[in-house]
C-alpha positions in Angstrom: 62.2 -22.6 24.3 58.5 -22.8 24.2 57.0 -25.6 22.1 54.2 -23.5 20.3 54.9 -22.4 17.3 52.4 -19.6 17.8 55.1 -18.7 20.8 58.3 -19.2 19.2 57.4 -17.0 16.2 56.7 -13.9 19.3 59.7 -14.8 21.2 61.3 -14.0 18.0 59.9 -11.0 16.5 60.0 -9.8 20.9 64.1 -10.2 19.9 64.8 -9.0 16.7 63.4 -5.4 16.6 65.9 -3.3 15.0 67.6 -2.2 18.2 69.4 -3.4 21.3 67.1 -1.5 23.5 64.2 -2.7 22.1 64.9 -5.8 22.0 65.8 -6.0 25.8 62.4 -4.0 26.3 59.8 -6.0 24.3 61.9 -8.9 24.3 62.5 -8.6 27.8 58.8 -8.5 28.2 57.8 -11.5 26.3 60.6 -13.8 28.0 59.1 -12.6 31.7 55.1 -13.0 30.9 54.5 -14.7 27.9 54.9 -18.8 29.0 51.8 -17.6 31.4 49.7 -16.2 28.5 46.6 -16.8 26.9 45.0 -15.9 23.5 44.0 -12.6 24.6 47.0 -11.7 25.9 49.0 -13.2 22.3 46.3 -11.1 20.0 47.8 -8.2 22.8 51.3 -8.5 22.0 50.9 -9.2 18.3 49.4 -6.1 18.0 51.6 -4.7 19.7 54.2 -5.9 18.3 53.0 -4.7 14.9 53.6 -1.1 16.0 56.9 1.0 16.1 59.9 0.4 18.4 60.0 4.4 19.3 56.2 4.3 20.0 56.5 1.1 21.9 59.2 2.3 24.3 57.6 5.4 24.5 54.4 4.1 26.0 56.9 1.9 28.1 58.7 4.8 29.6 55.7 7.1 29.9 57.0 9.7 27.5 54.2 9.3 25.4 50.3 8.3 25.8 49.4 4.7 25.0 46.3 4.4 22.7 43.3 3.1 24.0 43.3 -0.7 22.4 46.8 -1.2 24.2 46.0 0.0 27.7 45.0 -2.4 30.3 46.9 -4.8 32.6 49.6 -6.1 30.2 50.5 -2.4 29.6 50.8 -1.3 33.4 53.4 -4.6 33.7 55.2 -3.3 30.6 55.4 -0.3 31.8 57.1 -1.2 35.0 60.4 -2.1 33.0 61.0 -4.8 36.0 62.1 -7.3 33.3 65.0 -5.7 31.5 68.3 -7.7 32.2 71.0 -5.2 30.8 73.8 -7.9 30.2 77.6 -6.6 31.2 
């Protein structure tokens, strides 16, 4: 677990969205990019994660068009969906 408390608090909030499939999608996301963030990329996925689960995995699966102030590189990796471990 990361030692930032900034970090820890995401990592959280990344797991504990309301539903199973978001929280493998944004959760997902955070556990695959965020140890290699900076501040600009935290302020990214705070906002983001202020935002609903159906809009965020919308966006993420391309059924819906991402507003300006989240498009940019971190959205064209979440959008790949290369980090969701589906456990069995």
């Amino acid at each position: 677990m990361q030692e930032n408390p900034r970090l820890r608090r995401l990592h959280f909030r990344a797991w504990h969205r309301g539903t199973r499939e978001a929280d493998y999608m944004v959760g997902g996301f955070f556990d695959r990019y965020g140890a290699g963030w900076g501040e600009p990329e935290i302020a990214w996925f705070e906002e983001l994660l202020e935002e609903q689960d159906v809009d965020i995995m919308a966006w993420g699966l391309g059924t819906a068009l991402v507003p300006e102030r989240f498009e940019g590189p971190l959205m064209d990796q979440f959008k790949k969906l290369d980090f969701i471990a589906i456990p069995r």
